[in-house]
C-alpha positions in Angstrom: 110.9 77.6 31.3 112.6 79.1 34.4 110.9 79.1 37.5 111.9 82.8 37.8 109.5 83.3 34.6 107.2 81.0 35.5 106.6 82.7 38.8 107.2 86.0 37.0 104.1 85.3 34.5 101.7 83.9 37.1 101.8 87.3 39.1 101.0 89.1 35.8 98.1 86.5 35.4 96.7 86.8 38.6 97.0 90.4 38.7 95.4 90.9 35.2 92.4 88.4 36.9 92.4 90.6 39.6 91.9 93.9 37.8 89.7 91.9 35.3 87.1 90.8 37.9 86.5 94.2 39.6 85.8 96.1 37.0 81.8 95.7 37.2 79.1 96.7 34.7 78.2 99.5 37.2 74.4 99.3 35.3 71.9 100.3 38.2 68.9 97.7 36.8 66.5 96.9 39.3 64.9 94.0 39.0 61.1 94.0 39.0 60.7 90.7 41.2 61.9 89.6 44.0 65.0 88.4 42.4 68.5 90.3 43.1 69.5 93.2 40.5 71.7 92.9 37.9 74.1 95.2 39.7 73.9 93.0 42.7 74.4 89.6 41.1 77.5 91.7 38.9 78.9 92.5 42.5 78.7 89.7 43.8 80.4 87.6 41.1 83.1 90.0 40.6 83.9 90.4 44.6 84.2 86.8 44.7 86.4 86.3 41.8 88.4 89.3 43.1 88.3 87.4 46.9 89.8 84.2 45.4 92.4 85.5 43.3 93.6 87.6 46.2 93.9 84.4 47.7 95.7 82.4 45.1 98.4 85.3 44.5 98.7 85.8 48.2 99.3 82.1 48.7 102.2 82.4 45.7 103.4 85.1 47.3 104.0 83.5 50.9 106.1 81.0 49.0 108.0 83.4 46.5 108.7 86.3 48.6 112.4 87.4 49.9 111.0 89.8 52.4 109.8 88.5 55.5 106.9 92.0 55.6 105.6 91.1 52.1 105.3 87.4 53.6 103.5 88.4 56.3 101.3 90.7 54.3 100.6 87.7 51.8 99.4 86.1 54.7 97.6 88.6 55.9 95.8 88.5 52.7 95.1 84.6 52.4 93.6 84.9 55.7 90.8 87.9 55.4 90.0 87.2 52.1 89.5 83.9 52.5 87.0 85.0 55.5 85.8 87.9 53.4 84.8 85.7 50.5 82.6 83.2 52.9 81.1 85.9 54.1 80.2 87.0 51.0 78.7 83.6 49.7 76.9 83.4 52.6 75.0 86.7 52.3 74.9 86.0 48.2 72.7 82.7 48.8 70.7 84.0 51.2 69.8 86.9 49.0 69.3 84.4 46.4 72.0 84.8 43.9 73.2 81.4 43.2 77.0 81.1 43.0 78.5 78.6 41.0 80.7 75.8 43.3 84.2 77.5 42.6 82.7 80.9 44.1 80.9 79.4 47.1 84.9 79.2 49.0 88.2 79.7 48.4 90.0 76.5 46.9 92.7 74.5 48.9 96.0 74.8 48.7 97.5 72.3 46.1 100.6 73.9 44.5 104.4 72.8 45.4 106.2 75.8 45.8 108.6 77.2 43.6 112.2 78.4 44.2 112.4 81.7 45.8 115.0 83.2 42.8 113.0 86.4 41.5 114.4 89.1 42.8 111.4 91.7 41.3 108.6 89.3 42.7 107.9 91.2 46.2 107.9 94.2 44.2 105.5 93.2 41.4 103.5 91.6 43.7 103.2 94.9 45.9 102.8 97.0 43.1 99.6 94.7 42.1 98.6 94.8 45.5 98.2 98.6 45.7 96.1 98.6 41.9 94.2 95.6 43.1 93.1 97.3 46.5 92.2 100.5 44.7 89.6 98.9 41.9 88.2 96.6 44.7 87.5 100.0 46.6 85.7 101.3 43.6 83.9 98.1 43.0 82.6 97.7 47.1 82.2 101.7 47.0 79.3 101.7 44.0 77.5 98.7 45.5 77.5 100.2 48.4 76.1 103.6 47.2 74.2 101.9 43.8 73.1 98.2 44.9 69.7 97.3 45.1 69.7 94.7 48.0 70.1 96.3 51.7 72.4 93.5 53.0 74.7 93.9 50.3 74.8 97.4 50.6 75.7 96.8 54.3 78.1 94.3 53.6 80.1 96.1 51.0 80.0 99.2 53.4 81.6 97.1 56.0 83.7 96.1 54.1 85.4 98.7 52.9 87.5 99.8 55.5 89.2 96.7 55.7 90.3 97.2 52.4 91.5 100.7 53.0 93.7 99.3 55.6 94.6 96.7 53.3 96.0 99.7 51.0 97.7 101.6 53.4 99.6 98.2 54.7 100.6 97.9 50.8 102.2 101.4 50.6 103.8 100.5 54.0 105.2 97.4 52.9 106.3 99.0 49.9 108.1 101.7 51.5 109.1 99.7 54.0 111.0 97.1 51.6 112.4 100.2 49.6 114.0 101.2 52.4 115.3 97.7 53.0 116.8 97.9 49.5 117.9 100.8 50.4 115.7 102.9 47.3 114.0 105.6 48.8 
């Protein structure tokens, strides 16, 4: 197998994780203890799985891409949602929702890096950036309106416009490396 297909298929699979883990149950059951609500707990797990594949794509993407803006956007990326996802843990335990290990932080770096021969990777990477962005909107957006526990709500309202900047950057980047390409 190619590189060029390797690298091609793990964008698809990290995107497909991405879209996967923000799509929430959206269920507004409130728990009758004092232990968090389903929709918290849901949040929670699927904002940290959507964190740490940002991550892992970003860190792909900081090796694969030929345009020095989508690099620096990767980057970008690696580095708030790496923050964004201790945060997260942080509040989560304190709350009392019990992460498992592989959700308490985002994993070290391990990977050699592939050649840089796919010429569609900053573009599919972009393009997964924009739909990844969007659903992680929708996902912080109902916790924040429909969570149960205060701090979460807080936390996913803070939240969100970092990832609306995130978004905008995306359609820059994109625009910006059209124009590169010359496409417009």
């Amino acid at each position: 197998m190619t590189s060029h297909t390797l690298a091609s298929r793990s964008v698809v699979a990290v995107t497909v994780l991405l879209m996967l883990s923000t799509t929430g149950s959206g269920a507004a059951f409130r728990s009758t203890d004092d232990r968090p609500s389903e929709t918290d707990v849901l949040f929670v797990y699927d904002a940290s799985l959507s964190n740490i594949a940002e991550v892992e794509l970003a860190r792909l993407a900081t090796r694969m891409a030929n345009s020095s803006s989508v690099r620096s956007f990767a980057e970008h990326m690696v580095a708030d949602h790496s923050t964004t996802q201790q945060e997260l843990a942080a509040v989560a335990v304190a709350h009392g929702i019990d992460l498992p290990p592989h959700l308490l932080d985002v994993p070290a770096e391990t990977a050699q890096p592939p050649a840089r021969d796919d010429p569609w990777f900053d573009s599919t990477y972009m393009k997964g950036q924009v739909l990844a962005h969007q659903r992680a909107l929708e996902l912080f957006s109902a916790e924040a309106t429909k969570g149960s526990d205060q701090a979460l709500r807080e936390y996913a309202r803070s939240q969100i416009p970092a990832l609306l900047a995130h978004l905008e950057e995306a359609y820059l980047v994109i625009s910006h490396t059209r124009r590169a390409d010359g496409v417009e």
